[in-house]
VEXKOLTOR-181912 format. One line per 5 residues: for each residue x, y, z of C-alpha. Coordinates in nm, 4 decimals, always signed. Example, Ala and Ser with C-alpha at 12.3 -4.5 7.8 and 13.67 -1.06 7.14 Angstrom:
2
+1.2300 -0.4500 +0.7800  +1.3670 -0.1060 +0.7140
END
This chain:
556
-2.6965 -0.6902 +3.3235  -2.7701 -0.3420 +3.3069  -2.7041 -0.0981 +3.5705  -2.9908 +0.0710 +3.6955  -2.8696 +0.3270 +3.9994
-2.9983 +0.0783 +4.2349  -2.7768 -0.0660 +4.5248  -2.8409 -0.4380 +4.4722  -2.7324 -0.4029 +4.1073  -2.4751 -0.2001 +4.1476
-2.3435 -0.5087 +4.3782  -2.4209 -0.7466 +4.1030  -2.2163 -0.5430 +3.8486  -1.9698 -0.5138 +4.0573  -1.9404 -0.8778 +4.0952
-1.9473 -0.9302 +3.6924  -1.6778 -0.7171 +3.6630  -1.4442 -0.9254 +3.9304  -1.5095 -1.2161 +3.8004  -1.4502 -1.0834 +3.4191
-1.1412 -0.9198 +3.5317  -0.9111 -1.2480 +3.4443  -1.0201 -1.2465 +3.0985  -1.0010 -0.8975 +3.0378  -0.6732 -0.8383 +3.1552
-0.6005 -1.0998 +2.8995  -0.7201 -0.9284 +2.6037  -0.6369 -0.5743 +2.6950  -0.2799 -0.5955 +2.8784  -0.1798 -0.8892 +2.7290
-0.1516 -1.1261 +3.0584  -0.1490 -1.5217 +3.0586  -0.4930 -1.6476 +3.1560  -0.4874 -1.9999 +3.3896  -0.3771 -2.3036 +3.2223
-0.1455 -2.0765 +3.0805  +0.1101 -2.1602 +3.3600  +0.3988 -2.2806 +3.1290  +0.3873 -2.0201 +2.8929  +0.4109 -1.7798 +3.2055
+0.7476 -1.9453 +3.3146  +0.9060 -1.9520 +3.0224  +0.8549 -1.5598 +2.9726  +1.0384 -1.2699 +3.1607  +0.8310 -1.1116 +3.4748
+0.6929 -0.7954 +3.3379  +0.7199 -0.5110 +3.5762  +0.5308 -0.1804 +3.6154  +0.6238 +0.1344 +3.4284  +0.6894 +0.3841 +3.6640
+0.6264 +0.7718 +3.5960  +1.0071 +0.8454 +3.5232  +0.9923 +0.5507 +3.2411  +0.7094 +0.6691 +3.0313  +0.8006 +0.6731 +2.6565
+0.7456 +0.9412 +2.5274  +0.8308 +1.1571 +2.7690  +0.5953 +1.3873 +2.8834  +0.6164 +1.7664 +2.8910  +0.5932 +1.7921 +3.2183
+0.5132 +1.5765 +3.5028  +0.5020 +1.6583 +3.8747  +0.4575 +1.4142 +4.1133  +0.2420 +1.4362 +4.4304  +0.3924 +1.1776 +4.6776
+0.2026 +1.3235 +4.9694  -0.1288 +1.2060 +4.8198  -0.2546 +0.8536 +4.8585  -0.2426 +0.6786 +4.5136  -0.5628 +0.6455 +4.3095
-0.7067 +0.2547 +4.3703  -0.8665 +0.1191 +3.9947  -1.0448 -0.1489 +4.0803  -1.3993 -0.2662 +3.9245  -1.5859 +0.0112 +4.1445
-1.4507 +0.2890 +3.9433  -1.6635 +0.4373 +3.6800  -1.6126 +0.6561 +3.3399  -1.7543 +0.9818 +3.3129  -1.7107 +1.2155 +2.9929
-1.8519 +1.5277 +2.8187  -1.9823 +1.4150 +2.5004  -1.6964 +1.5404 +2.2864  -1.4670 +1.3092 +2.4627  -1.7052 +1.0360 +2.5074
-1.5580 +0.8001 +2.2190  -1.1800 +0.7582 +2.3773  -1.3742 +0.7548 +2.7405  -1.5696 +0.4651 +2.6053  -1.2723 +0.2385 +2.4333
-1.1214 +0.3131 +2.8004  -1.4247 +0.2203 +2.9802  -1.4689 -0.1066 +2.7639  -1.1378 -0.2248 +2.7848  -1.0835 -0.2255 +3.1281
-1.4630 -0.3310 +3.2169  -1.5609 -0.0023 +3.4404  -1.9189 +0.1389 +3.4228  -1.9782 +0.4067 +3.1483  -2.2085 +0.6505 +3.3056
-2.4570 +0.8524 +3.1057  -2.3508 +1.1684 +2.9837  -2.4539 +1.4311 +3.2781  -2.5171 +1.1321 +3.5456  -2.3548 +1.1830 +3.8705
-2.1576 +0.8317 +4.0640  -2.2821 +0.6974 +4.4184  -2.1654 +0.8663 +4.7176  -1.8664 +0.7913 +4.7820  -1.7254 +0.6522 +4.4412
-1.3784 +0.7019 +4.2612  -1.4235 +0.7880 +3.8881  -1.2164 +0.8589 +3.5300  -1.3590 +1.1395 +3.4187  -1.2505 +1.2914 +3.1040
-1.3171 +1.7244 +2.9867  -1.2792 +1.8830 +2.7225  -1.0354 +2.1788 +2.7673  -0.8891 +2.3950 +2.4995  -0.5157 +2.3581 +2.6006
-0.2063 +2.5563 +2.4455  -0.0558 +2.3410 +2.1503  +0.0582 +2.4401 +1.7840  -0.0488 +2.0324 +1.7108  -0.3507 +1.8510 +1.8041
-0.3043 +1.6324 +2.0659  -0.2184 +1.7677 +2.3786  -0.3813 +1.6387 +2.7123  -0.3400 +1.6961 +3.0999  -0.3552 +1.3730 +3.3151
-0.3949 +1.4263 +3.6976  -0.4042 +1.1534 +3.8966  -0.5412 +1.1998 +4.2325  -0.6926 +0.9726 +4.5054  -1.0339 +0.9954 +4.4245
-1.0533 +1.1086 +4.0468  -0.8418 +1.0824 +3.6979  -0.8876 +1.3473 +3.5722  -0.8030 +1.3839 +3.1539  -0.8682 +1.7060 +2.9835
-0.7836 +1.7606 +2.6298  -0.9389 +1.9637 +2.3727  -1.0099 +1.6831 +2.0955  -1.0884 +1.3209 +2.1177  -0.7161 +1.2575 +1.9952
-0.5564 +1.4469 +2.3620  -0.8245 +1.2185 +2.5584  -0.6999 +0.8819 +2.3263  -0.3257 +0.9909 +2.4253  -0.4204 +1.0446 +2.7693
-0.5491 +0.7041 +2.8314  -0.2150 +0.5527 +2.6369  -0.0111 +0.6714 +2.9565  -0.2631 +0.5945 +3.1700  -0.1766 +0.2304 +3.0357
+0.1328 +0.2278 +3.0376  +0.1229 +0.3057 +3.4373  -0.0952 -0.0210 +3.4430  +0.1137 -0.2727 +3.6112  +0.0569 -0.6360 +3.4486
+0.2302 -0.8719 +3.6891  -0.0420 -1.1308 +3.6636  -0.0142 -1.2769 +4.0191  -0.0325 -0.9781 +4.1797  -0.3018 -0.8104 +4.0151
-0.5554 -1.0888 +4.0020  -0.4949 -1.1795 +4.3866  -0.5380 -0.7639 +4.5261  -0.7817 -0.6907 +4.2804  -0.6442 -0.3934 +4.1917
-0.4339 -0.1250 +4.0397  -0.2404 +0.1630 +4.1625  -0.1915 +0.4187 +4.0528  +0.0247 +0.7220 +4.1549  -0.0682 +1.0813 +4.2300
+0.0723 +1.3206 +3.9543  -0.0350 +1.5650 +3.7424  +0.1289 +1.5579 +3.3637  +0.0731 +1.8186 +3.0789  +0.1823 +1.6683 +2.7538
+0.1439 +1.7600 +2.4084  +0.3524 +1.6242 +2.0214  +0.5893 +1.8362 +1.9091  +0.5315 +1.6842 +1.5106  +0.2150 +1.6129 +1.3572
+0.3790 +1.3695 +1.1553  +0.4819 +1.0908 +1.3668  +0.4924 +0.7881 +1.1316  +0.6279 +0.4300 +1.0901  +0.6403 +0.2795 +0.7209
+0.5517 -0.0599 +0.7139  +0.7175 -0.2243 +0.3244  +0.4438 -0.4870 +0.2164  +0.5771 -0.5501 -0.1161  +0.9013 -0.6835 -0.0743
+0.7463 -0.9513 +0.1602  +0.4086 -0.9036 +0.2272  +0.2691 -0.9204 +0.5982  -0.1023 -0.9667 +0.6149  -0.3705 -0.7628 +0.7927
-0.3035 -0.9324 +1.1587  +0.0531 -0.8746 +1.1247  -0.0374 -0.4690 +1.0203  -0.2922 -0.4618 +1.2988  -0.0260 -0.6080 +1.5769
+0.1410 -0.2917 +1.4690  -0.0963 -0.0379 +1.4772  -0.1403 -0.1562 +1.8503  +0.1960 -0.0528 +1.8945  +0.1651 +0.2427 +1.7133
-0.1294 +0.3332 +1.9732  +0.0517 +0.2621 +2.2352  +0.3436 +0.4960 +2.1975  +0.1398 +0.7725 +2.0472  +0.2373 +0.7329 +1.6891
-0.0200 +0.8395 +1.4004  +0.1059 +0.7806 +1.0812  +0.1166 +0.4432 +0.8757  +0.2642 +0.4259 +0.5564  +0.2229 +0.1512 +0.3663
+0.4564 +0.0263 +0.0450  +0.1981 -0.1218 -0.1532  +0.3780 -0.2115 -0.4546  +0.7345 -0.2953 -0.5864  +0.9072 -0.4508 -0.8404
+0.8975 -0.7542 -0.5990  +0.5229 -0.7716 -0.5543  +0.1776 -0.5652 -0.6014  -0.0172 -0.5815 -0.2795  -0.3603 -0.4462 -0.3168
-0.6619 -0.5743 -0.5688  -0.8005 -0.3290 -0.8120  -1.1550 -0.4464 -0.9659  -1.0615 -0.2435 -1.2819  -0.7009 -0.4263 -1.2735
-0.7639 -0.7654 -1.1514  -0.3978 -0.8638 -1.3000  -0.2194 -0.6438 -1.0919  -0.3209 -0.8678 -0.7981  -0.3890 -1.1984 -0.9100
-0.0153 -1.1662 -1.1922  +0.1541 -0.8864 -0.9997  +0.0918 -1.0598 -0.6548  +0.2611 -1.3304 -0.7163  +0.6183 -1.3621 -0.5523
+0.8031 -1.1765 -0.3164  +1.2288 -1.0919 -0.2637  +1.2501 -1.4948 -0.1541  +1.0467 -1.6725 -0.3760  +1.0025 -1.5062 -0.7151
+0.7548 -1.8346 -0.7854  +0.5136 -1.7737 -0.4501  +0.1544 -1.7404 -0.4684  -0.0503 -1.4260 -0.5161  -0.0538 -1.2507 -0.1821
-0.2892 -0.9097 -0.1912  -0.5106 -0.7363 +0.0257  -0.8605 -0.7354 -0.0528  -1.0968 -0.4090 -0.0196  -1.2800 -0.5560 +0.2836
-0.8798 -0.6489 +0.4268  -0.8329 -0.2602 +0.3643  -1.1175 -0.1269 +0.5007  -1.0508 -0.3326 +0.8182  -0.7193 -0.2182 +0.8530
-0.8094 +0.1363 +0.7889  -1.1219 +0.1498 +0.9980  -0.8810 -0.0398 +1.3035  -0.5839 +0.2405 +1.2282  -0.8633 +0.5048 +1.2517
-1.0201 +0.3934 +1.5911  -0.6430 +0.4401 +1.7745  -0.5805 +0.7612 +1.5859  -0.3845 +0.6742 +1.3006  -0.4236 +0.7630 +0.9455
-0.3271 +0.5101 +0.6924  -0.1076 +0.6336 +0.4037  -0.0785 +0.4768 +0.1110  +0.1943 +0.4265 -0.1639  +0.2226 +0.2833 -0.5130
+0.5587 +0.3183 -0.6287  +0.5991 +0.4952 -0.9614  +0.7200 +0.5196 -1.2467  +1.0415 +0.3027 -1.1067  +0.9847 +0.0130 -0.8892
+0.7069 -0.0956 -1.0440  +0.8087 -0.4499 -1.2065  +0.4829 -0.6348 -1.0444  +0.2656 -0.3779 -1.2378  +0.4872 -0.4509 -1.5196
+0.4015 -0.8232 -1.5151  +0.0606 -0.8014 -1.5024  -0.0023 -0.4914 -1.7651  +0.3337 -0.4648 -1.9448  +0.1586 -0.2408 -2.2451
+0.1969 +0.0486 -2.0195  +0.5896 +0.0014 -1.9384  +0.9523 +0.0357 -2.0782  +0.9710 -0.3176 -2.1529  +1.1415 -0.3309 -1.8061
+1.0225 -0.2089 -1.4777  +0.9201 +0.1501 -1.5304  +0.6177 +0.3288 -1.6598  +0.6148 +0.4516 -1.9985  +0.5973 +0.8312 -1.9592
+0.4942 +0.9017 -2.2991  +0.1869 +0.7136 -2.3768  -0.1671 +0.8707 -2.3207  -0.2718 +0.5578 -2.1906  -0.0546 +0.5157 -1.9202
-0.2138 +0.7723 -1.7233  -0.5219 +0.7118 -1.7706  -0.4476 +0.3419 -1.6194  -0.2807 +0.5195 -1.3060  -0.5629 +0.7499 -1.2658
-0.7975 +0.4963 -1.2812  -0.6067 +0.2978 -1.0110  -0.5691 +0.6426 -0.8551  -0.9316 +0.6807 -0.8083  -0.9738 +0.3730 -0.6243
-0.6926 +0.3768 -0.4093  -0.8731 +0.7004 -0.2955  -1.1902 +0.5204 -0.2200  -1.0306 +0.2473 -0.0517  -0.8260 +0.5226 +0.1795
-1.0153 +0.7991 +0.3172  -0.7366 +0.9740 +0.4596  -0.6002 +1.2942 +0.3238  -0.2496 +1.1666 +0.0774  -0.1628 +0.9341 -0.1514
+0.2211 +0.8590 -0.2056  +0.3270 +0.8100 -0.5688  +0.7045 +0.6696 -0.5145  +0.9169 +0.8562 -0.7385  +1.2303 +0.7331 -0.5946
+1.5153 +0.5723 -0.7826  +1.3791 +0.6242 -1.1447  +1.7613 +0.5857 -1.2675  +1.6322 +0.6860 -1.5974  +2.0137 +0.5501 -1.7383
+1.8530 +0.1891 -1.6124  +1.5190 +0.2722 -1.8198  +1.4587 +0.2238 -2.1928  +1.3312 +0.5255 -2.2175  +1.6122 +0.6696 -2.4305
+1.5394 +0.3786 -2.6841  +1.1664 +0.4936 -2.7408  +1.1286 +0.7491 -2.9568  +0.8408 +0.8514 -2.8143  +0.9941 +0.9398 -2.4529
+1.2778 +1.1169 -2.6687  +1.0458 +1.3177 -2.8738  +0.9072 +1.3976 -2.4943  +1.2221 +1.4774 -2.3557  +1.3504 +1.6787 -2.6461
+0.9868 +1.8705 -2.6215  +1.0860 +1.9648 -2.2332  +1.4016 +2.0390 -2.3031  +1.5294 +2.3909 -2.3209  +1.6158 +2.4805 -2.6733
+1.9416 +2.4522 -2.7572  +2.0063 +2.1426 -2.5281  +2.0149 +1.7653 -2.6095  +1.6860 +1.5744 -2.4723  +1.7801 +1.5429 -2.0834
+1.5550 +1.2539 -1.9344  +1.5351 +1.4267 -1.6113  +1.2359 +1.6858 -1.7415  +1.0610 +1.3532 -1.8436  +1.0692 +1.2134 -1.5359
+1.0299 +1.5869 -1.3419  +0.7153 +1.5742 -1.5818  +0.5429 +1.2458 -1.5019  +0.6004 +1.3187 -1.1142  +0.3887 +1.6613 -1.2027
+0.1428 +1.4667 -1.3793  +0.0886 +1.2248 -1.0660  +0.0386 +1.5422 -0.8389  -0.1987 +1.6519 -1.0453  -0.4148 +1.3115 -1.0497
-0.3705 +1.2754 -0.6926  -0.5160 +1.6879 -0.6563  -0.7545 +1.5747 -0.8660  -0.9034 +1.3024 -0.6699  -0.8912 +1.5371 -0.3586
-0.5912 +1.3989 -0.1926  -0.2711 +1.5520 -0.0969  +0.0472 +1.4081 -0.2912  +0.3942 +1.2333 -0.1288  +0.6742 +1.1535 -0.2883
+1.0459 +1.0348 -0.2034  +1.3188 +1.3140 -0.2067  +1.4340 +1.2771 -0.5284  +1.1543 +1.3971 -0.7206  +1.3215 +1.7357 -0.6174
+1.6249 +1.6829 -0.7341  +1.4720 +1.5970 -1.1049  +1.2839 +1.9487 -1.0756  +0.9517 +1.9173 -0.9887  +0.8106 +2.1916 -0.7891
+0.4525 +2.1891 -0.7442  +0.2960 +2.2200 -0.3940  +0.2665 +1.8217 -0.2090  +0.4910 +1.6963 +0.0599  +0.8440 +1.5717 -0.0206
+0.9803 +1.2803 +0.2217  +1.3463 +1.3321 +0.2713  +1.5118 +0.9933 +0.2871  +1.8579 +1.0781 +0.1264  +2.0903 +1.1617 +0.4339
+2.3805 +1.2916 +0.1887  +2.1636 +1.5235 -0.0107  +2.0437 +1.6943 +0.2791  +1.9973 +2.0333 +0.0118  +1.6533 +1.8397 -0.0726
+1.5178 +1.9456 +0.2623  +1.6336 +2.3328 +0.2326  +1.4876 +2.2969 -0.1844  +1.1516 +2.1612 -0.1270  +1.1218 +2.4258 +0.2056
+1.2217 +2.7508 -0.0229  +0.9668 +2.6366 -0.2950  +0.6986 +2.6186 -0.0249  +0.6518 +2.2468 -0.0226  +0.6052 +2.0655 +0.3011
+0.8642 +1.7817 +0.4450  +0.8541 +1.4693 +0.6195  +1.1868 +1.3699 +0.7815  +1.3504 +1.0020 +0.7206  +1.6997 +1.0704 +0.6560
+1.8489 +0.6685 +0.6364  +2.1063 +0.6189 +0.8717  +1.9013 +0.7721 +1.1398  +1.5278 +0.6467 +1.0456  +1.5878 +0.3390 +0.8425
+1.4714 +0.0575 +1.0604  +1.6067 -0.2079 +0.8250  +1.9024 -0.1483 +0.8942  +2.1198 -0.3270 +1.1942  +2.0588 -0.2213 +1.5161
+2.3874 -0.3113 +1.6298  +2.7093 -0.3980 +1.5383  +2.7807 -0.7586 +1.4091  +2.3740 -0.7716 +1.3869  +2.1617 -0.8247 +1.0886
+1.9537 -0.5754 +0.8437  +2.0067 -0.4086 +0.4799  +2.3875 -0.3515 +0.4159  +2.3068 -0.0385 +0.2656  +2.4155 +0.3152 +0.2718
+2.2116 +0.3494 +0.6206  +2.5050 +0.1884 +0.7780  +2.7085 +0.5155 +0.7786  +2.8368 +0.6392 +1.0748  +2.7204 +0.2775 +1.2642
+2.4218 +0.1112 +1.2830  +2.0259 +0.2545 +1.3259  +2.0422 +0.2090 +1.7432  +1.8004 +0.2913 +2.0278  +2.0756 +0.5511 +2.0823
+2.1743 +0.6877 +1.7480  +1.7691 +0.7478 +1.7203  +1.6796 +0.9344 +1.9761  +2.0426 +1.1605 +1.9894  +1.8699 +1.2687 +1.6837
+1.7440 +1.6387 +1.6546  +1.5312 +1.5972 +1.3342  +1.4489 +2.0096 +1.2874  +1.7101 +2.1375 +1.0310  +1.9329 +2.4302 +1.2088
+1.8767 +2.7952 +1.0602  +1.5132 +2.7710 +0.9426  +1.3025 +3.0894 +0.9464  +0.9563 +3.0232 +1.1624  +0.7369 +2.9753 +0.8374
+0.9767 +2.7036 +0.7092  +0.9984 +2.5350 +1.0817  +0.6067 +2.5122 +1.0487  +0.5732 +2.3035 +0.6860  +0.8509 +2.0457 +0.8948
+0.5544 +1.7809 +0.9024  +0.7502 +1.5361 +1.1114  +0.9471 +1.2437 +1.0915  +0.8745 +0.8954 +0.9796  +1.0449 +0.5647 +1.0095
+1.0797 +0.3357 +0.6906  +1.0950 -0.0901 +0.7466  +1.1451 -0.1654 +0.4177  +1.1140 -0.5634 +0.3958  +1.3855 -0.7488 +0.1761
+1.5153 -0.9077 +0.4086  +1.2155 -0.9139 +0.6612  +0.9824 -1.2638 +0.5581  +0.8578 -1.3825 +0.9373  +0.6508 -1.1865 +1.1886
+0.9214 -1.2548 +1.4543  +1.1706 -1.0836 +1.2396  +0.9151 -0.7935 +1.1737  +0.9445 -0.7635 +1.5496  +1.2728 -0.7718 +1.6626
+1.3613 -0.5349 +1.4105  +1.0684 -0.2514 +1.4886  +1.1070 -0.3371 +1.8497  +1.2343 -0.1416 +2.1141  +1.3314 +0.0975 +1.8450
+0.9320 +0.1877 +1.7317  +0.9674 +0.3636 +2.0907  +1.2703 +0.5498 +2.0227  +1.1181 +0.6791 +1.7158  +0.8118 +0.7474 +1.9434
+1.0472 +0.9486 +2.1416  +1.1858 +1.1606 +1.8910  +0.8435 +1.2501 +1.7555  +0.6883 +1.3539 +2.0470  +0.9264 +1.5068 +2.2828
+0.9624 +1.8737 +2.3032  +1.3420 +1.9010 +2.3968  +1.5554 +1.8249 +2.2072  +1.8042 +1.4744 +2.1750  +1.7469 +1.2873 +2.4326
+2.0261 +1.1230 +2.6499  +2.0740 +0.8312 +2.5055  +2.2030 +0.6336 +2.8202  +1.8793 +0.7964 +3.0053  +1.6859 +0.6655 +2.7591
+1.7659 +0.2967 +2.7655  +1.7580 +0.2467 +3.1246  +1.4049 +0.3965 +3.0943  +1.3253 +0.1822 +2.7994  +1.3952 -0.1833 +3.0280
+1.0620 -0.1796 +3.1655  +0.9122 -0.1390 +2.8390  +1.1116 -0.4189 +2.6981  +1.0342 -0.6618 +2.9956  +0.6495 -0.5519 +2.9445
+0.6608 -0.6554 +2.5064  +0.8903 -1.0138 +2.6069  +0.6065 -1.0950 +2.8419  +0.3464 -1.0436 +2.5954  +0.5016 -1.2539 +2.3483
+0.6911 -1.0015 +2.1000  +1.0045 -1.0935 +1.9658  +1.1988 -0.7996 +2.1010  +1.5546 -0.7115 +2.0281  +1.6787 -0.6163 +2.4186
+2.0254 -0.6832 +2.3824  +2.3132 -0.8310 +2.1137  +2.2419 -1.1676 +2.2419  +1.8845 -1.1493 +2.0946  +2.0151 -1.1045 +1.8160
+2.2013 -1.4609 +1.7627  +1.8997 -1.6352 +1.6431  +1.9415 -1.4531 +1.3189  +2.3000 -1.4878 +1.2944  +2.1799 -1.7048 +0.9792
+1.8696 -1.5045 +0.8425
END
């Protein structure tokens, strides 16, 4: 039924709303539907978020207990200026309200959302102002993103106790008025497909997460010596040869995206805000590649820097990863080359490179060859209009053209104060502070790695983290992209382990991100993060809350 102004249907949408309301607070806010009723005892009670729990924390947020709270019930309607009308209509539709035409004014008498744009004071897009009064919400931001993030905390104010909410009616919500904006435009989470791969529902359960807590970055790790995860038509190999297996079961089937799984997962990322970043590991790490196409490699798992060929195979894939991914970079790897672990000092071609790179004088030094392949794969990726990424160590082999470095190395923190002095831009994800792989507490699974200096990657070790080096001039401060939080997947098969080990921490990383001041108390934190974990037990998510959730993978 369409609403037409007139009272009798107003009544009668009114009444489609009510009764819809069961189902919708199904799908949106994750609550049990009837029949349901075992499921619903066997899962915590969720509990509402109060203002003082929101994650991130807001800039500011001033509360106005003398005002009665705002009532959200199905008689509210959505109201937006055009600019903001896409995040007022996700909004609208997914908690059933009337959309009203752009420039239409609500009965007499009725409480609305209405969203304006409103050029607000931030360095980073983003920023919104949320007041909550008795008869409006009011959201003002100055791009659709601010209105998206607006409506994320208006959600997470949402109580979702099923009982009482389907028997009132109703929400409240209470009078405030918050002014928020990121500190980081880079706020990412890195999800390792390779390893183990995790297939488009498990990436979009994610993303939803990602939304949620106002994260807008996903990296994926397409390919690995372990597995290649993404079909080229000029390739076919790469998926249906290099697919096959993962860090279990070197003998498992071909498991791959398709274009059409990409383009869904891309086109969902793009609706909540996030950009999708893609990587293809080179010229180490790339033993699935290897498998399928092994005339362009060492004979082992690296690329072979020295023949023609070779690049024009990578540019070729290069081209359409770039179709596939609209968004602006393309990660090339470039991590742990160990050229000492290649055969490139066995094929006299890559010598007769190296000794060509070399200053004169000098004996052939592999690190200009592999300097010089990482320039070559900035120059592809320029070339097909995309900004390049690579791990940390490309700087330490040299290479100094303009892309963005991601810092991962926590002892060779020089790498960040490098790549800033030769005008390159940085992405923070120093190990034992980003590394979600790792344990998040003692006695606990995850990667026995390096990360596990100085104890293990914890809800409070993350956010006591200030991530913006000390002693950096303003210019420097400003190509400090943000941070970004690698799950890198050897150990990580299951979607319940996928879970426990991104959650509660995904909101701590959240937290860092976004927040203005600087390391946040970690005690504070946590007691503000129990709602939070209540809310993602009652939805279903495997959630580490405590050591003792952690005993079901005593064995993993």
């Amino acid at each position: 039924m369409r609403f037409d102004g007139s009272l009798p249907a107003f009544r009668a949408r009114c009444t489609q709303a009510r009764r819809a309301l069961p189902w919708l607070l199904s799908v949106c806010l994750g609550l049990p539907l009837a029949g349901q009723a075992e499921q619903v005892a066997a899962t915590p009670k969720p509990v509402p978020i109060p203002l003082s729990a929101l994650v991130p924390q807001p800039q500011a947020v001033t509360t106005q207990a003398e005002q009665a709270p705002f009532i959200l019930n199905a008689q509210v309607f959505v109201q937006s200026t055009e600019a903001l009308s896409v995040p007022a209509r996700v909004l609208a539709q997914s908690l059933d309200l009337h959309m009203l035409p752009t420039g239409a004014a609500p009965a007499s008498g009725a409480t609305r959302i209405r969203f304006e744009q409103l050029s607000l004071d931030s360095k980073v897009s983003g920023a919104y102002r949320l007041k909550i009064g008795s008869e409006e919400v009011l959201i003002q931001a100055a791009e659709p993103s601010g209105a998206f993030y607006a409506t994320q905390t208006l959600l997470q104010l949402l109580p979702q106790e099923a009982k009482r909410t389907l028997s009132a009616g109703r929400f409240e919500l209470p009078a405030a008025d918050i002014s928020d904006a990121p500190r980081f435009e880079w706020r990412g989470i890195m999800v390792d497909v390779a390893r183990h791969f995790h297939d488009v529902k498990r990436v979009k359960g994610v993303i939803d997460q990602m939304a949620l807590y106002k994260l807008n970055r996903l990296h994926l790790h397409l390919s690995d010596d372990q597995g290649w995860r993404l079909a080229i038509k000029a390739y076919p190999k790469l998926s249906t040869v290099g697919g096959r297996g993962d860090h279990s079961r070197p003998d498992a089937p071909a498991q791959f995206y398709s274009a059409d799984d990409i383009r869904s997962i891309v086109r969902y990322a793009a609706e909540r805000y996030i950009e999708v970043v893609p990587e293809i590991d080179m010229p180490g790490h790339s033993g699935a590649a290897a498998r399928a196409y092994p005339e362009y490699f060492d004979g082992l798992v690296t690329f072979n820097p020295a023949k023609p060929e070779t690049y024009h195979f990578i540019d070729t894939v290069l081209g359409e990863l770039a179709a596939l991914f609209p968004g602006r970079y393309i990660h090339f790897g470039g991590d742990e080359v160990w050229v000492e672990k290649t055969r490139w000092a066995q094929m006299p071609e890559v010598v007769a490179m190296a000794q060509d790179l070399t200053p004169a004088g000098q004996a052939p030094q592999m690190k200009f060859v592999e300097a010089e392949f990482a320039r070559r794969m900035v120059q592809l990726i320029q070339k097909h209009q995309r900004v390049p990424i690579a791990w940390d160590e490309v700087i330490a082999a040299g290479l100094r053209e303009g892309m963005v470095v991601q810092w991962w190395r926590m002892d060779h923190p020089e790498a960040v104060l490098t790549a800033l002095n030769q005008g390159q831009s940085v992405i923070l994800s120093p190990s034992d502070r980003m590394y979600l792989d790792y344990a998040a507490g003692l006695g606990e699974p995850g990667a026995p790695w390096e990360g596990n200096t100085g104890g293990p990657v914890s809800v409070e070790k993350i956010v006591a983290w200030e991530p913006m080096p000390e002693g950096l001039g303003e210019a420097q401060r400003q190509r400090v992209l943000g941070i970004e939080a690698p799950l890198w997947t050897e150990n990580v098969r299951s979607e319940a382990y996928l879970q426990f080990m991104l959650y509660p921490r995904l909101a701590a990383v959240a937290e860092v991100a976004w927040r203005q001041q600087a390391r946040s108390e970690p005690k504070a934190f946590v007691k503000r993060l129990a709602p939070h974990i209540a809310r993602w037990k009652a939805q279903g998510l495997n959630v580490r809350g405590g050591l003792a959730d952690a005993h079901q993978y005593r064995l993993h």
